[in-house]
N, C-alpha and C positions, 0 to 999 in steps of 0.2 A: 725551162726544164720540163720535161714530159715523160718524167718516169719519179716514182717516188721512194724518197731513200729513204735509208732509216731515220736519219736528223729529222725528216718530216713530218714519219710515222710517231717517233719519239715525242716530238714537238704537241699533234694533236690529243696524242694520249695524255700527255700532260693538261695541259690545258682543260680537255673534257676530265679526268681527273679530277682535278682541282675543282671547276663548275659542281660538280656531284656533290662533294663536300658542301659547300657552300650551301647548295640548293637545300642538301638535306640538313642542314641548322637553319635556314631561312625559316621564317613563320608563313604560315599562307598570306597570299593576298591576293585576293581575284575585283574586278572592275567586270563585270562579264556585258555589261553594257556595251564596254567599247572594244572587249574579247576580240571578234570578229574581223575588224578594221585594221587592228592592231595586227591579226594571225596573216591575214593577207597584204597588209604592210609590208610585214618581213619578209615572204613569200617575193612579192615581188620586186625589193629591194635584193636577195641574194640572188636572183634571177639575175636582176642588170648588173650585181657582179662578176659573176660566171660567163655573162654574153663578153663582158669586160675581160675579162681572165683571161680568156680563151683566145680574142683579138689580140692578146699582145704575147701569144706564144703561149701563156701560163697555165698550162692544159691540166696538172695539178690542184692548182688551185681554183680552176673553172668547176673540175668535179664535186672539190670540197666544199665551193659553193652551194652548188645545185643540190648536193646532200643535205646539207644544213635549209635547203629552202623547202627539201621534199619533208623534211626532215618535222619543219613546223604546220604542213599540211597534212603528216599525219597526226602528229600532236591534236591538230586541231580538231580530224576528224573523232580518236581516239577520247577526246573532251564532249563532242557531240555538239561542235559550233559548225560543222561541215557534216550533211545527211545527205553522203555520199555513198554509202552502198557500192564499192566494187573494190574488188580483192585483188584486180588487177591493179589498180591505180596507188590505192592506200592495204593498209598494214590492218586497220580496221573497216571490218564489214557490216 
């Protein structure tokens, strides 16, 4: 499928929805040791899914990928474990 319907749109709203709540009754907890390893972990683990996605048609969820992977690289930078400086790249400068 390569166009996104509502079921889909419905679907991640929910989902990120639900995550929100969650997060915001979470207590902190930071490891900032292994921060870094962990931010580019998932980075490029949703990459190789997206590359994945995309080879088997799933051009949808190859996008939602790659957002969720840009997604924890601006996190990261926005944390200050990435001192990346460009506006173009990341959301923080």
């Amino acid at each position: 499928m390569n166009t996104i319907t509502e079921e889909k749109l419905e679907k991640y709203f929910k989902i990120t929805e639900k995550a929100l709540i969650k997060a915001k009754k979470s207590k902190e907890k930071i490891n900032i040791n292994n921060a870094r390893k962990e931010f580019l972990d998932m980075v490029e683990n949703y990459l190789k899914d997206a590359k994945y996605f995309e080879k088997q048609g799933r051009i949808v969820d190859a996008f939602a990928a790659l957002n969720y992977a840009h997604g924890w690289l601006d996190a990261g930078a926005r944390l200050g474990i990435f001192d990346v400086h460009d506006s173009e790249l990341f959301t923080q400068d």
